[in-house]
C-alpha positions as CSV (number, residue, x, y, z in Angstrom):
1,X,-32.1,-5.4,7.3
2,X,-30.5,-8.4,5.2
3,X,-30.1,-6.4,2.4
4,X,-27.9,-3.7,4.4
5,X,-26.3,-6.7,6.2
6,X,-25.3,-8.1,2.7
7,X,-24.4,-4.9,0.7
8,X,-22.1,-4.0,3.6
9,X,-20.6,-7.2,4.0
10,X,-20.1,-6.8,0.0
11,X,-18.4,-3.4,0.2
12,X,-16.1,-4.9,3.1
13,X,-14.9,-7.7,0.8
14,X,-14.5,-4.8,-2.1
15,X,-12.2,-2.8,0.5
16,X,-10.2,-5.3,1.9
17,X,-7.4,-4.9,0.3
18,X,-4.5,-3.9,2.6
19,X,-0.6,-4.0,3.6
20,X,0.5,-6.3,6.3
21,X,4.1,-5.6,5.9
22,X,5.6,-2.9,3.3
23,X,9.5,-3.2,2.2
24,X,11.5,-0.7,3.0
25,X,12.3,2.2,0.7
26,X,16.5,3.0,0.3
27,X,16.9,6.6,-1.5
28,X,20.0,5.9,-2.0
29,X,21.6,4.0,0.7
30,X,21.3,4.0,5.1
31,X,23.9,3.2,7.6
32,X,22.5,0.8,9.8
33,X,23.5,0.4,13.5
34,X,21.5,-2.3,15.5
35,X,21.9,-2.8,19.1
36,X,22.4,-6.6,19.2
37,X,25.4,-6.1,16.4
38,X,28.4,-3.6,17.4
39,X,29.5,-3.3,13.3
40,X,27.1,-0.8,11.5
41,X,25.8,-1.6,7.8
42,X,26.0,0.2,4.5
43,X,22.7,-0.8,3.1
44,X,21.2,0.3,-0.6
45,X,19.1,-1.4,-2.5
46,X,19.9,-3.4,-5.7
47,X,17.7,-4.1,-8.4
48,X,20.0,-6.4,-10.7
49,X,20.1,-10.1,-11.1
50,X,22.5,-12.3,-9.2
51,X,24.8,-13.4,-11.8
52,X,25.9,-9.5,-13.1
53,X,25.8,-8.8,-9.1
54,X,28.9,-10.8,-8.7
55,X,30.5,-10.5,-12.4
56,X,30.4,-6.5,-11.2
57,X,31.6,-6.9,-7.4
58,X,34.5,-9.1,-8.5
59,X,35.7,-6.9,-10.8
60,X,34.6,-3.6,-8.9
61,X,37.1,-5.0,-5.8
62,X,39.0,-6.8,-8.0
63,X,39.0,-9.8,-6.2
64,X,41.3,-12.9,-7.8
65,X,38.7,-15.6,-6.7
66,X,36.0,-17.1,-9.9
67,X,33.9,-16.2,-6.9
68,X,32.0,-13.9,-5.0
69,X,33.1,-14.4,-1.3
70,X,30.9,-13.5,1.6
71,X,34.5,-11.8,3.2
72,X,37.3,-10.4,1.5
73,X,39.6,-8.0,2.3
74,X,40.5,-5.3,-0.3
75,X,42.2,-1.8,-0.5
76,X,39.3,-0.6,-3.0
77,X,37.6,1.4,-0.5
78,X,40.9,3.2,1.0
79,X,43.5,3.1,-1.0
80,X,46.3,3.6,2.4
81,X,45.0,0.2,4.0
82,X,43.3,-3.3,3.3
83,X,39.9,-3.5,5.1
84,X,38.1,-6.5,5.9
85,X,34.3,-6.6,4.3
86,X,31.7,-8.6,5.0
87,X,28.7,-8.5,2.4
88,X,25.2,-10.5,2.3
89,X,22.2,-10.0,0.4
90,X,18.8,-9.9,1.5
91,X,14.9,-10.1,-0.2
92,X,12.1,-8.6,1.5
93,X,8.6,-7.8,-0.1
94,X,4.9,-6.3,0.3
95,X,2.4,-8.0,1.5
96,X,-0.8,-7.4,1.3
97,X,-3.7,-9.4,2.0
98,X,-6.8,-8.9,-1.0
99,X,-9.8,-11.0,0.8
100,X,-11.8,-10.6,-2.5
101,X,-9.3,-11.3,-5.0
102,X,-8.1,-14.6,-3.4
103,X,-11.9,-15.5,-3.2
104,X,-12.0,-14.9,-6.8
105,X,-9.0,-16.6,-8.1
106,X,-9.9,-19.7,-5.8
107,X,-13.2,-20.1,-7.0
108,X,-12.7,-20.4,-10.4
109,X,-9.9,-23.1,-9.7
110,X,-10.3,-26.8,-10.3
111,X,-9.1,-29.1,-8.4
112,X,-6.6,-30.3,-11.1
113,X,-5.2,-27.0,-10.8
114,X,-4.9,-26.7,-7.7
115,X,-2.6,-30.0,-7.4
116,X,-0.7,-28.7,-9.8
117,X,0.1,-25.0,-8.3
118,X,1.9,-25.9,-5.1
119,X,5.1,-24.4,-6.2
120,X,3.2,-21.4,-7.5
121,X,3.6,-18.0,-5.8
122,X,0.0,-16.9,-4.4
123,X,0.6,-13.3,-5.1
124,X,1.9,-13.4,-8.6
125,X,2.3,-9.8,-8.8
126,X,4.2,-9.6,-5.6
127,X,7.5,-7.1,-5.9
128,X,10.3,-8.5,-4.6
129,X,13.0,-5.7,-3.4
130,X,17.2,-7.1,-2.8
131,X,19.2,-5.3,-0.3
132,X,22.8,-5.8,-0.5
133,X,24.4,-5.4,3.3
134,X,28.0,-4.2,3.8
135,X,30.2,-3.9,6.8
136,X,33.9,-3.0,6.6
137,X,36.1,-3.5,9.7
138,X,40.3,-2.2,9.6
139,X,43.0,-5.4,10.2
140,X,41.8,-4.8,14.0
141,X,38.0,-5.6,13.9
142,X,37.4,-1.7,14.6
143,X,33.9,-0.3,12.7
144,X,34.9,1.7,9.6
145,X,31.6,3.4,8.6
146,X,31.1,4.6,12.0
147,X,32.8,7.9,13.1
148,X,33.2,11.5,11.1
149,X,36.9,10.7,10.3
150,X,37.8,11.3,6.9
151,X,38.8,7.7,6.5
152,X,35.0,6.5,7.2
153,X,33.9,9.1,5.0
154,X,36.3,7.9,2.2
155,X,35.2,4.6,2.7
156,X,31.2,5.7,2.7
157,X,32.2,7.4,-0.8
158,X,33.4,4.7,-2.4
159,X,30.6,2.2,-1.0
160,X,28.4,4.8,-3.3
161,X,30.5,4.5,-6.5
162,X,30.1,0.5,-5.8
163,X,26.5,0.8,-5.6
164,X,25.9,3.2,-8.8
165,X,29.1,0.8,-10.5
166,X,26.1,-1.9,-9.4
167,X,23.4,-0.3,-11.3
């Protein structure tokens, strides 16, 4: 009976290695409309680093600020009209809890190490997934991307060539 007890609570520590939260997966881009918020979002997912992020969105909008502003209005994405943008970023991940690894790893710590390792992510091999969010508005606060006009469709095509200009 022990021995069962103990080669089952083995091949429970072998197994436990499972997702608490996964990251979601953009093909190529969603249009995001949330209840609390009455603007929808062009989101797509950007794999870059920060630095070409904005040297490529200034000069994608052409936008005369050193800068990358969080709102800026531009006649990029319809050439008849300047719309007002609002863009921010965002970094989710997957998590995923490994019972047997992090009994491993903390074992064969000393104690030196582990004052030193604070600032160290626990999950080195964590993938970390940016999101850029976008949500154009005309001069009168009305939702672009929203509607089957050939103006939101416009602007929906040239939110695409910004992303693939992006990667």
């Amino acid at each position: 009976m022990k021995r069962f007890l103990l080669l089952f609570g083995l091949s429970v520590l072998l197994q436990s290695c499972f997702y608490t939260h996964r990251a979601r997966k953009i093909d190529v881009y969603e249009l995001d409309q949330h209840k609390k918020q009455t603007l929808s979002t062009f989101v797509f997912e950007y794999p870059g680093d920060e630095k070409d992020f904005e040297k490529q969105s200034i000069s994608f909008f052409k936008i005369a600020k050193s800068y990358m502003p969080l709102n800026f209005t531009t006649d990029r994405l319809y050439s008849s009209e300047d719309l007002n943008v609002f863009m921010y970023k965002s970094v989710d991940k997957d998590v995923m809890v490994n019972l047997l690894g992090f009994i491993i790893r903390e074992s064969l710590k000393t104690d030196n190490e582990n004052l030193n390792d604070k600032d160290e992510d626990p999950n080195p091999d964590t993938t970390y997934y940016h999101f850029v969010h976008i949500q154009v508005t005309d001069q009168d606060g009305n939702d672009v991307l929203t509607g089957s006009g050939m103006k939101s469709k416009a602007v929906i095509n040239q939110l695409i060539r910004y992303k693939n200009y992006l990667n």
